[in-house]
PAMI-665799 format. One record per atom (N, C-alpha, C, CB): residue number from 1; x, y, z; atom name. Coordinates in pm, whole numbers, plus 50000, padded with zeros to 5 digits. Glycine has a CB too. Layout:
N
seq_c1_c2_c3_atom
NUM_X_Y_Z_CA
...
***
This chain:
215
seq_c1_c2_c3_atom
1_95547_23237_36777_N
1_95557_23210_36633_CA
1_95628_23077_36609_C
1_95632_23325_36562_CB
2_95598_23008_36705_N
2_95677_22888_36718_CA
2_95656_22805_36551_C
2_95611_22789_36868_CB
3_95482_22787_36496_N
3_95475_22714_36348_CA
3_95574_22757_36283_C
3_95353_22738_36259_CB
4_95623_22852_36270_N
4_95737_22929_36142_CA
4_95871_22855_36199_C
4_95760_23151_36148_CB
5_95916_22731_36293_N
5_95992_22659_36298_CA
5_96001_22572_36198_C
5_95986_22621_36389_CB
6_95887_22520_36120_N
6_95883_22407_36048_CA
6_96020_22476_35952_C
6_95715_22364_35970_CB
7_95961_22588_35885_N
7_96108_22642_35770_CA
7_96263_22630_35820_C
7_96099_22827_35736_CB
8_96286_22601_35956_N
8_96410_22520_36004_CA
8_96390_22355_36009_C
8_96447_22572_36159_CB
9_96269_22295_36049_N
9_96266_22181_36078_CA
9_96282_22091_35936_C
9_96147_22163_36159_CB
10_96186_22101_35826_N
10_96206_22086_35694_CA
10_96368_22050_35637_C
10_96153_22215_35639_CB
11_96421_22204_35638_N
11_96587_22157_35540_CA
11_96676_22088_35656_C
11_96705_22331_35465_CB
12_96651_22110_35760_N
12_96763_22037_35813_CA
12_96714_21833_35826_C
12_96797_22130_35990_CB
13_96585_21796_35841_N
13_96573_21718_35801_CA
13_96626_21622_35668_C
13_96501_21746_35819_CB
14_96559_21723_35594_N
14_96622_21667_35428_CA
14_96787_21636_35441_C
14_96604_21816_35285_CB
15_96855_21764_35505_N
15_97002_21735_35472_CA
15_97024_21613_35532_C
15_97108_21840_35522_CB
16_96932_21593_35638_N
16_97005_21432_35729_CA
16_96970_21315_35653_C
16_96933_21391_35904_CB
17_96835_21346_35614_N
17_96768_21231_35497_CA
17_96876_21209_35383_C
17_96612_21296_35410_CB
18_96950_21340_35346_N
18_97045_21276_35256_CA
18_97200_21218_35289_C
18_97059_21371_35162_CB
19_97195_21277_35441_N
19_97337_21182_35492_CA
19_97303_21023_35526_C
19_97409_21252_35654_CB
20_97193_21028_35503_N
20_97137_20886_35550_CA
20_97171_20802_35494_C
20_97017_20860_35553_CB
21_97106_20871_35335_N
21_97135_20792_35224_CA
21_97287_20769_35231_C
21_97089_20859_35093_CB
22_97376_20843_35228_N
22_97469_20815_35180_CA
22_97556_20764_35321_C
22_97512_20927_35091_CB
23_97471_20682_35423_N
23_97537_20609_35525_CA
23_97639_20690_35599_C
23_97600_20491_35469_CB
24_97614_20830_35623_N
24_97654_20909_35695_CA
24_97598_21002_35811_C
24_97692_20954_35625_CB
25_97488_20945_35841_N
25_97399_20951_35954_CA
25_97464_20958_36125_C
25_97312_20818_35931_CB
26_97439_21032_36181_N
26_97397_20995_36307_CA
26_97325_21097_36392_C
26_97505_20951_36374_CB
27_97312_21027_36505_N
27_97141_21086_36545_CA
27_97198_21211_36657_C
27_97003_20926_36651_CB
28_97330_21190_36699_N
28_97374_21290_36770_CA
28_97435_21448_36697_C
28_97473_21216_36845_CB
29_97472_21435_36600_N
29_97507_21520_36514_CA
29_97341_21587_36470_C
29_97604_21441_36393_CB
30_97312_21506_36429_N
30_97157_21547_36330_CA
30_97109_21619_36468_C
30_97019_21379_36252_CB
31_97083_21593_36571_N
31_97022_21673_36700_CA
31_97056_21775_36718_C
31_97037_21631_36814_CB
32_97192_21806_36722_N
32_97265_21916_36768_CA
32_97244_22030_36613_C
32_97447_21857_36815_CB
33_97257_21968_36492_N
33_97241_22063_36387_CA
33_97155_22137_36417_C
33_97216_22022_36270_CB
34_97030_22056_36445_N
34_96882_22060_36408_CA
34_96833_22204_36552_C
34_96791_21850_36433_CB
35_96923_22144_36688_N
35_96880_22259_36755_CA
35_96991_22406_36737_C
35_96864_22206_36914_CB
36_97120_22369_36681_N
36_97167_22522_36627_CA
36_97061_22559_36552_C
36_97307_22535_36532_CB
37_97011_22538_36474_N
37_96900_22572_36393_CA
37_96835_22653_36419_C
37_96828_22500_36372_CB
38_96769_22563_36541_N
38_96621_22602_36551_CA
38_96656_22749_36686_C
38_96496_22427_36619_CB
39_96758_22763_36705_N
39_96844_22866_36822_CA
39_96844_23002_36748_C
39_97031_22814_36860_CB
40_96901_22960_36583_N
40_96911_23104_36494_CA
40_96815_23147_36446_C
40_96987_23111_36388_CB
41_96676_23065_36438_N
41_96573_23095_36352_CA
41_96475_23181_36440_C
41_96510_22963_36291_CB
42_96543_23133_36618_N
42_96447_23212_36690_CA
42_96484_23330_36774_C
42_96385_23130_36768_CB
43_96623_23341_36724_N
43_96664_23481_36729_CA
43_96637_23600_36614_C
43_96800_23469_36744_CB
44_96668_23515_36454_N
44_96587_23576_36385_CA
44_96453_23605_36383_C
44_96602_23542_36313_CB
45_96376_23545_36469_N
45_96224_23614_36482_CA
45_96200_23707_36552_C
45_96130_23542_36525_CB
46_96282_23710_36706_N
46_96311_23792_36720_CA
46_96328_23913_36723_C
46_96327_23774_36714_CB
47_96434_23911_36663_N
47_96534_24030_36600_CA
47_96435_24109_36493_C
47_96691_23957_36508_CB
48_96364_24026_36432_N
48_96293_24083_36321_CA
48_96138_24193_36370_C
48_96248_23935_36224_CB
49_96143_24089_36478_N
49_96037_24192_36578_CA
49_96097_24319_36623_C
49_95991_24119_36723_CB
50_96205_24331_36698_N
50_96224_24450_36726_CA
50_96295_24581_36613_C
50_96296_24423_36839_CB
51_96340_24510_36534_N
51_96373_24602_36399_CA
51_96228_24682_36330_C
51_96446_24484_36267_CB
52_96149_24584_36339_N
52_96029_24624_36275_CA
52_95898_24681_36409_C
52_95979_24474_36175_CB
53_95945_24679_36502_N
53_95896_24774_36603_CA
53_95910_24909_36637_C
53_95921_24737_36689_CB
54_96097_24894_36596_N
54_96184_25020_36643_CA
54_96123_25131_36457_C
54_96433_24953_36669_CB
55_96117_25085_36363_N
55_96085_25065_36215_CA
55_95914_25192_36220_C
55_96049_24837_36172_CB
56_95821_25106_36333_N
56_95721_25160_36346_CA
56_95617_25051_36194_C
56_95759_25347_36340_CB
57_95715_24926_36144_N
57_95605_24857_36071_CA
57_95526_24793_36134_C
57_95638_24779_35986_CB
58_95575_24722_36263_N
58_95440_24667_36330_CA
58_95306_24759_36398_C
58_95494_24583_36446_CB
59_95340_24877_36451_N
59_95230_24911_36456_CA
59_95149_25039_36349_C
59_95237_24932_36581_CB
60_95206_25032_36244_N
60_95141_25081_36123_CA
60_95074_24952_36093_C
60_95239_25142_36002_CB
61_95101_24842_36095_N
61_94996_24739_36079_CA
61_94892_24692_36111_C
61_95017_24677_36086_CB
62_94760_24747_36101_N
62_94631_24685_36187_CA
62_94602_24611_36152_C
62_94525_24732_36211_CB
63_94591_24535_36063_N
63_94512_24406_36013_CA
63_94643_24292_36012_C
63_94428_24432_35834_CB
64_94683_24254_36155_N
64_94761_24171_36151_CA
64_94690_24001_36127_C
64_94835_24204_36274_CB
65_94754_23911_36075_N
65_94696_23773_36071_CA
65_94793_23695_36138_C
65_94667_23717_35927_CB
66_94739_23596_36208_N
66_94831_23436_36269_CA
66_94942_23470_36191_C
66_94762_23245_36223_CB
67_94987_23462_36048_N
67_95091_23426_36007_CA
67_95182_23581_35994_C
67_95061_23336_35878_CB
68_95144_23674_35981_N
68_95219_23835_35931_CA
68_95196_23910_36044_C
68_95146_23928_35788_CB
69_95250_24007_36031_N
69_95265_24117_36117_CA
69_95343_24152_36272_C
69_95151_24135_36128_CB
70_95397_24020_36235_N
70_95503_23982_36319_CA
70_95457_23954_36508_C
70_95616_24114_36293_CB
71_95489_23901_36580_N
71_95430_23830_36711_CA
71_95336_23905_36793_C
71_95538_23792_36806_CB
72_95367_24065_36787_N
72_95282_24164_36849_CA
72_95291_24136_37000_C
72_95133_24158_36795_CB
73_95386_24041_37073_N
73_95435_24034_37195_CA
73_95470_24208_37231_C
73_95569_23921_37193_CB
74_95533_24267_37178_N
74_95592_24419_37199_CA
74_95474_24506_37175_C
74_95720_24465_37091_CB
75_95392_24492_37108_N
75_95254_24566_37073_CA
75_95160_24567_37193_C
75_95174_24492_36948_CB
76_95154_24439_37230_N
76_95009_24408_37285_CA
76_95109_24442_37486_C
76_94920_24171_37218_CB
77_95238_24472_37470_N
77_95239_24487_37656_CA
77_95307_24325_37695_C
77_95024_24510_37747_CB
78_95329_24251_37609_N
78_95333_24066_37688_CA
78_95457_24057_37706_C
78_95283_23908_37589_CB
79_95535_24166_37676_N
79_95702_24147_37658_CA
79_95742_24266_37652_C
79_95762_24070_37529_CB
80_95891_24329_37717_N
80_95941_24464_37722_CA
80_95991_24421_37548_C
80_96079_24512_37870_CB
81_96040_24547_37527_N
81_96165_24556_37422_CA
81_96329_24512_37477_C
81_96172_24726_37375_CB
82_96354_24538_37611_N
82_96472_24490_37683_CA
82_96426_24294_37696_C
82_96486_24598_37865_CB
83_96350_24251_37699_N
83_96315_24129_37739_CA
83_96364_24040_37603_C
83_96150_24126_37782_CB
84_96270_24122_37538_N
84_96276_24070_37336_CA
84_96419_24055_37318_C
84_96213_24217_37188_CB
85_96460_24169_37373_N
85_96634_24203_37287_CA
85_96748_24106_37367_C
85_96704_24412_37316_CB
86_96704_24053_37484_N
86_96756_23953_37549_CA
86_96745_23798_37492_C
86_96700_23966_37669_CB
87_96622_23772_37501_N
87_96596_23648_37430_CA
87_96668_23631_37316_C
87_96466_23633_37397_CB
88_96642_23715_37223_N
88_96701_23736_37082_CA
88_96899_23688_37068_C
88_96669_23932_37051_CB
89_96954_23800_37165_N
89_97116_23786_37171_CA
89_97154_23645_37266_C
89_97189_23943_37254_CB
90_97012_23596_37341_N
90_97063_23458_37383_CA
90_97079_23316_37313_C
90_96992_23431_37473_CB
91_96949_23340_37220_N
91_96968_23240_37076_CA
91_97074_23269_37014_C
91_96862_23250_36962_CB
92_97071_23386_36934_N
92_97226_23380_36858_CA
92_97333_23359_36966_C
92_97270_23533_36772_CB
93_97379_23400_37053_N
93_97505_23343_37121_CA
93_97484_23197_37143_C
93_97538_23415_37264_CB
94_97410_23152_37143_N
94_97398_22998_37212_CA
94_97386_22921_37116_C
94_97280_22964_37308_CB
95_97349_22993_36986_N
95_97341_22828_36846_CA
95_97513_22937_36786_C
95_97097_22819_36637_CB
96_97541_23033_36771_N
96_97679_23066_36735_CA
96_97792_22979_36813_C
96_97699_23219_36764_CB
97_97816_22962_36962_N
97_97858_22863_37029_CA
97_97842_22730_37005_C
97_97825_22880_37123_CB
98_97745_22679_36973_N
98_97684_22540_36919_CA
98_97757_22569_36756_C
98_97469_22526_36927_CB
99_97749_22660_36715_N
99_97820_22595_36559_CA
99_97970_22590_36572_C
99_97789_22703_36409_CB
100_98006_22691_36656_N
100_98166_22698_36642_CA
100_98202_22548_36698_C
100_98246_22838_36745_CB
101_98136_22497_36782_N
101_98188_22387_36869_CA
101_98117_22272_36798_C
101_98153_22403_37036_CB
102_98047_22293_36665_N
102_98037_22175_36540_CA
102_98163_22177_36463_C
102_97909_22203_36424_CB
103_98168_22319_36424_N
103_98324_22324_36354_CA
103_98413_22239_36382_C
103_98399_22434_36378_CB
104_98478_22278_36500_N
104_98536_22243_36571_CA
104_98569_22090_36572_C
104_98488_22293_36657_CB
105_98423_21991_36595_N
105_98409_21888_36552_CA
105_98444_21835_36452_C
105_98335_21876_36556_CB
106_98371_21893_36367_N
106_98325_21805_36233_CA
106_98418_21884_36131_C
106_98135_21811_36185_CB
107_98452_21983_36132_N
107_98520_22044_35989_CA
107_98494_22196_35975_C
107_98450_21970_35845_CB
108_98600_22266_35954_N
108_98587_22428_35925_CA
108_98489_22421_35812_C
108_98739_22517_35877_CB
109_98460_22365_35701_N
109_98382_22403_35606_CA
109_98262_22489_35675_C
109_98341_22280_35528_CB
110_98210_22365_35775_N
110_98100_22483_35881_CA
110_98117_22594_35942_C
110_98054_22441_35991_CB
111_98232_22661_35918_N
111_98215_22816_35955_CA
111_98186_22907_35868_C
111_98320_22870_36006_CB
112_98221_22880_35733_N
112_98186_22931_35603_CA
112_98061_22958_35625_C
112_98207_22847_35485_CB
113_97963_22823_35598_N
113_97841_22784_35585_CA
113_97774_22847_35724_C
113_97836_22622_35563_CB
114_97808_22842_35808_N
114_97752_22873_35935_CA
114_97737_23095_35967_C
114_97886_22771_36058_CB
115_97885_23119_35858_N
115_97922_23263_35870_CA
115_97814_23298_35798_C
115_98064_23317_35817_CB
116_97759_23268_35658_N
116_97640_23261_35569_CA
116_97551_23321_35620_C
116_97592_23143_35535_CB
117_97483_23215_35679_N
117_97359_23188_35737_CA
117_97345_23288_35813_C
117_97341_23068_35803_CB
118_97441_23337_35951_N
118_97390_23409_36041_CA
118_97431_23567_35976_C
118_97450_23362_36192_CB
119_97483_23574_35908_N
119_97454_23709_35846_CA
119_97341_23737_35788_C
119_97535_23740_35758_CB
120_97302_23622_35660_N
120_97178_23659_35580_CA
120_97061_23651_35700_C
120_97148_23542_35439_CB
121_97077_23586_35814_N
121_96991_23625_35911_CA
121_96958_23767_35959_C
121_97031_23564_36005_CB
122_97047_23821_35997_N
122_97088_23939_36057_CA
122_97063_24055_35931_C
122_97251_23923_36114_CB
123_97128_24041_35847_N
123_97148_24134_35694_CA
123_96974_24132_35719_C
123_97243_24036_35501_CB
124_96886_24048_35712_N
124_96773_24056_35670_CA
124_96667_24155_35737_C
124_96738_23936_35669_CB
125_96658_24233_35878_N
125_96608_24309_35898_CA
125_96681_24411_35978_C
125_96516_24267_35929_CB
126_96819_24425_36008_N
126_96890_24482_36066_CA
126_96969_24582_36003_C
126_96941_24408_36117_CB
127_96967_24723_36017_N
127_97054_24810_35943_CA
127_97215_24783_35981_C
127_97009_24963_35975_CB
128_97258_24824_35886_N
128_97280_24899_35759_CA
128_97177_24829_35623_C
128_97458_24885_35725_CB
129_97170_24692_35635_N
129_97147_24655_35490_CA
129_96975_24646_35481_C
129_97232_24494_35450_CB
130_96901_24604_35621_N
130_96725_24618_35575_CA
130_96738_24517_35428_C
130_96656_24834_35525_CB
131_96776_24397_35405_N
131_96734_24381_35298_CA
131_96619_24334_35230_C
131_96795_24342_35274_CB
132_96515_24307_35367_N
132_96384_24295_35353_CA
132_96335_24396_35295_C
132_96324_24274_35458_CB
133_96373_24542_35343_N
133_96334_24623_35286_CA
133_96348_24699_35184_C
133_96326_24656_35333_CB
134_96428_24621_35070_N
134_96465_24630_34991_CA
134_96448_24552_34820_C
134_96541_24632_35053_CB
135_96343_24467_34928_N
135_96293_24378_34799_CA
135_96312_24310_34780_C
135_96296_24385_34706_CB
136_96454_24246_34867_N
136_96475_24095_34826_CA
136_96482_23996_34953_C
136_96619_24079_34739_CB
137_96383_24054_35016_N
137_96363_23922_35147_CA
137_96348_23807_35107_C
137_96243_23925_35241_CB
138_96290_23737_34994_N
138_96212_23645_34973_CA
138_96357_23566_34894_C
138_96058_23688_34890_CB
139_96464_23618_34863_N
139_96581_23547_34841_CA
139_96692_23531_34927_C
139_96625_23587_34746_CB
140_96673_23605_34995_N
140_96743_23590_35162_CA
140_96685_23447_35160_C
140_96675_23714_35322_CB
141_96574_23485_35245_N
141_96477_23353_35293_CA
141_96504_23246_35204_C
141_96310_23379_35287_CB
142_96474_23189_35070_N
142_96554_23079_35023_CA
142_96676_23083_35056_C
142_96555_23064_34898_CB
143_96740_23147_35021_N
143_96898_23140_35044_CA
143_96946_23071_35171_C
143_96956_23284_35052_CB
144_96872_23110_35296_N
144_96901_23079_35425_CA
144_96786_22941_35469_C
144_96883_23231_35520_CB
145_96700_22947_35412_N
145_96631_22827_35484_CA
145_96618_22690_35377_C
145_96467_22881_35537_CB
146_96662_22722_35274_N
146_96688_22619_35160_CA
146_96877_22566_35157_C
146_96635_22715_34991_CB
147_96971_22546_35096_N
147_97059_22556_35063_CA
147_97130_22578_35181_C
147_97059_22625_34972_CB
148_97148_22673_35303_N
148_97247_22669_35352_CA
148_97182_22611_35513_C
148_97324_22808_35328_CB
149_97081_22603_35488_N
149_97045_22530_35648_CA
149_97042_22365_35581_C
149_96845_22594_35743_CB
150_97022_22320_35479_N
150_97051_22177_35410_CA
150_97201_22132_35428_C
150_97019_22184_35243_CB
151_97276_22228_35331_N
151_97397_22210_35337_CA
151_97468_22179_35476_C
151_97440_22312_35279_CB
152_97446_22286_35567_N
152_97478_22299_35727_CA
152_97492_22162_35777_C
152_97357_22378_35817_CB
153_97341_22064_35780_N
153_97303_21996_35804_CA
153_97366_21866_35756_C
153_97209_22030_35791_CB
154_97389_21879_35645_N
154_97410_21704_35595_CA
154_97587_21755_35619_C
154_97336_21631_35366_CB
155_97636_21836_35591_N
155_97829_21906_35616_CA
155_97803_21828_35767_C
155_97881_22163_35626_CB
156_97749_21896_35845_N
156_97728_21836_36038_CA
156_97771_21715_36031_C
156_97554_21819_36122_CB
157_97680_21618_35942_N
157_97665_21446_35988_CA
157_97768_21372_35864_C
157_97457_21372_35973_CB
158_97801_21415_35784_N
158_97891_21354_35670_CA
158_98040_21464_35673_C
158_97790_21360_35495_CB
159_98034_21500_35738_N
159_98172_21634_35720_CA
159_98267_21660_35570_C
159_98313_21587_35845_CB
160_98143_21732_35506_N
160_98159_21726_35354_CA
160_98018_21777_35279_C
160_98197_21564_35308_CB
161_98044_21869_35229_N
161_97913_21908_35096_CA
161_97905_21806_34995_C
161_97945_22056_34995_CB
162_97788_21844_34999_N
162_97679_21755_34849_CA
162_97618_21816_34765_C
162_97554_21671_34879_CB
163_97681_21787_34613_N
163_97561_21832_34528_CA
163_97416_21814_34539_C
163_97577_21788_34422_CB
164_97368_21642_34588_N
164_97261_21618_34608_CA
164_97176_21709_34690_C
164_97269_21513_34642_CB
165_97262_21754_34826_N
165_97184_21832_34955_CA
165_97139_21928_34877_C
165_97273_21896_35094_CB
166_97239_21986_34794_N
166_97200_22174_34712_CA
166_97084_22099_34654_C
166_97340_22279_34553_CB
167_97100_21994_34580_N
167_97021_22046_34463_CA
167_96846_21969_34532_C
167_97102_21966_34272_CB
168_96870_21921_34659_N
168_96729_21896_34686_CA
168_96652_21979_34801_C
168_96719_21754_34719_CB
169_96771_22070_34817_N
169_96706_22171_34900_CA
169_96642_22331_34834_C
169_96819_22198_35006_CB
170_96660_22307_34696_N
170_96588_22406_34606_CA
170_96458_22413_34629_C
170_96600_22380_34470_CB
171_96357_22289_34593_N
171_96229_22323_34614_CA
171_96197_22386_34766_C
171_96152_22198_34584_CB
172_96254_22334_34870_N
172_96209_22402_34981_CA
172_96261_22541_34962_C
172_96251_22338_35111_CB
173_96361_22575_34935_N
173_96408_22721_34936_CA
173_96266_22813_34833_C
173_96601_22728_34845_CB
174_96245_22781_34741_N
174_96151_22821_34684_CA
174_95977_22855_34757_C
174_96164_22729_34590_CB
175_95953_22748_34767_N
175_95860_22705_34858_CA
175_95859_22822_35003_C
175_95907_22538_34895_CB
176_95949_22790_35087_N
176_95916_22910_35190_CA
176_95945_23013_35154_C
176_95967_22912_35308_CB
177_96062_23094_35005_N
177_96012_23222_35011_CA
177_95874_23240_34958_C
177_96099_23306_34945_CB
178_95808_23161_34839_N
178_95680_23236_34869_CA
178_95572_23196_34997_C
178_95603_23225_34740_CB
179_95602_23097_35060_N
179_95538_23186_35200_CA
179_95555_23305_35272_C
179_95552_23131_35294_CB
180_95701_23356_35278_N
180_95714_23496_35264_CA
180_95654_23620_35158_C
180_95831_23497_35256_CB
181_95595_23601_35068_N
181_95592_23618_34960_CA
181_95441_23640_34988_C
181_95655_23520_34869_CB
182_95348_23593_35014_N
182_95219_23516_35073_CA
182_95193_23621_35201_C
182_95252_23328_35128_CB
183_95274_23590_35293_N
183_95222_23657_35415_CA
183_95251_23793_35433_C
183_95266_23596_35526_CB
184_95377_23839_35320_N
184_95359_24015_35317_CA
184_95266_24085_35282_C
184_95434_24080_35247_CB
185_95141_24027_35175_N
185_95018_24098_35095_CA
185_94953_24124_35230_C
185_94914_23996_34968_CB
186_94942_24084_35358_N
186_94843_24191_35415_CA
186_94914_24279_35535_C
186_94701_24110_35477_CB
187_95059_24261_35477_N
187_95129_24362_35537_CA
187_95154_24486_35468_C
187_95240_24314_35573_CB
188_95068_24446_35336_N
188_95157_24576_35242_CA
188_95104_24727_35256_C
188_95143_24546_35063_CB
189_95035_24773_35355_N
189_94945_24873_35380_CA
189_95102_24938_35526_C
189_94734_24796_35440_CB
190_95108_24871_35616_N
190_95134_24885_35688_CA
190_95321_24900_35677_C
190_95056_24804_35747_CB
191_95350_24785_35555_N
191_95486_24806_35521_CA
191_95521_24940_35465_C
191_95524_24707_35431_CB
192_95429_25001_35312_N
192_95401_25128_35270_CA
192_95458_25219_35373_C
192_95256_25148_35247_CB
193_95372_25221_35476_N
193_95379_25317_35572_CA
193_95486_25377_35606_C
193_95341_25281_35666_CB
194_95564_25276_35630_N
194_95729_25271_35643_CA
194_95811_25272_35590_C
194_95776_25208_35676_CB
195_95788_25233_35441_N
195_95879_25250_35317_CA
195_95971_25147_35359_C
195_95951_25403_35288_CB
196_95863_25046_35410_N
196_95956_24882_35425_CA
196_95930_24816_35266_C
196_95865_24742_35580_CB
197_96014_24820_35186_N
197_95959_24825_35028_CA
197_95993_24679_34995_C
197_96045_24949_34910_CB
198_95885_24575_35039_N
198_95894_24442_35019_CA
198_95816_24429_34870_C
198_95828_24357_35149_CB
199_95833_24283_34791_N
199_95806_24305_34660_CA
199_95612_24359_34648_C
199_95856_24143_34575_CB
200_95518_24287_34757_N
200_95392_24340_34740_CA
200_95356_24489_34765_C
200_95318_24267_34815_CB
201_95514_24589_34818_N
201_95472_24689_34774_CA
201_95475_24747_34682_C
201_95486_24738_34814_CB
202_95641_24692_34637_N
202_95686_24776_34519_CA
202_95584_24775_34404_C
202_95824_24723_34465_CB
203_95466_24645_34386_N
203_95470_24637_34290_CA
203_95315_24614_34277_C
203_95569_24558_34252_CB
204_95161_24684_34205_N
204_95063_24709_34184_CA
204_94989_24557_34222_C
204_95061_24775_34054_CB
205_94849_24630_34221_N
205_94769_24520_34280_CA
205_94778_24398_34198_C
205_94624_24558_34294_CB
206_94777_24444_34053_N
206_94762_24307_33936_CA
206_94885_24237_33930_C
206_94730_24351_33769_CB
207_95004_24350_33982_N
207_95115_24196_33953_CA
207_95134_24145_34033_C
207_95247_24190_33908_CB
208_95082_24206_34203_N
208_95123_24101_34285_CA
208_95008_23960_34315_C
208_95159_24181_34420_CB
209_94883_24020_34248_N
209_94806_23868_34256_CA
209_94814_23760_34178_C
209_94684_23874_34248_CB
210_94964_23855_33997_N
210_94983_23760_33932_CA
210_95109_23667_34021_C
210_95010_23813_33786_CB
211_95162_23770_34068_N
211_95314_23663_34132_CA
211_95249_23550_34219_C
211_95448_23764_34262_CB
212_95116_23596_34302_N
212_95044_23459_34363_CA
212_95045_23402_34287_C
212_94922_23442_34413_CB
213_94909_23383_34198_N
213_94919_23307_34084_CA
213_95058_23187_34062_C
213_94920_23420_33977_CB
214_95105_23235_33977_N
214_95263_23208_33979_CA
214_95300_23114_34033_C
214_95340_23292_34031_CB
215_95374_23164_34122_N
215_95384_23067_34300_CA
215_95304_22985_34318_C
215_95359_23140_34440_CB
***
């Protein structure tokens, strides 16, 4: 599921694009953000696989597509569940290590920002909270791939928040939740199943082709 990197590659770009601007750039910082990043995003994929394995939503799902229904590595035999659950706790330990030792660097503000992120990661398909399954994945997902992977990013290379970073990392935050938003409609048979209650279930055929619409 490597394409679903771009939703890391995107805000952390922008945030550097805006340390740039403001002559606070550098290419060693921006690297290291960019691969904590891309370390949590692929533990959150992860993680999201085996929650939604252990869940029984991936294989209530038959009509999986390229983009939904999550990697089907655990479905199809290509990967144990011990293998998955390894990979998974090696990304998060290894970009969690990589942020503490940005902190460390650059400024505590990044533990705040960094504490954020890897919760709303985690919060997002992991009990107690399931908050995917609860209806509000799609503000997780801004929340975490807009705003605080921006912020993260330009805090890294300028050691200091920006109004500018927030306020230009909105459209992307928007933007990939409804790709989330997008790729649950042909999960919503299979989510049902499970009483994984994302918004295309909660909510009838006409309003969720109006929320396309919309979006």
């Amino acid at each position: 599921r490597l394409p679903f990197l771009t939703a890391t590659i995107v805000p952390v770009a922008l945030g550097g694009a805006v340390a740039a601007r403001d002559n606070r750039f550098g290419w060693g910082w921006f690297l290291l953000a960019m691969l904590g990043g891309i370390l949590i995003h692929l533990g959150l994929n992860m993680a999201n696989d085996l929650f939604d394995d252990a869940s029984g939503a991936d294989a209530a799902n038959v009509t999986p597509t390229p983009f939904s229904g999550g990697s089907r590595v655990i479905q199809y035999g290509l990967l144990s569940r011990k293998a998955v659950h390894t990979a998974a706790a090696a990304c998060y330990v290894t970009g969690i290590g990589l942020g503490l030792g940005l902190a460390a660097a650059r400024g505590s503000g990044l533990l705040l920002i960094g504490a954020v992120g890897v919760f709303l990661s985690l919060a997002y398909s992991a009990p107690p909270l399931k908050l995917v399954h609860r209806g509000v994945g799609e503000v997780v997902t801004a929340l975490g791939f807009g705003p605080v992977t921006t912020l993260g990013t330009y805090y890294v290379c300028a050691q200091r928040f920006s109004g500018e970073a927030l306020f230009i990392s909105l459209p992307v935050a928007v933007l990939i939740a409804l790709i989330l938003y997008v790729n649950e409609i042909p999960d919503r048979a299979g989510d049902a199943a499970v009483v994984k209650r994302t918004l295309p279930v909660r909510w009838d055929q006409g309003r969720v082709i109006t929320g396309y619409l919309v979006g």
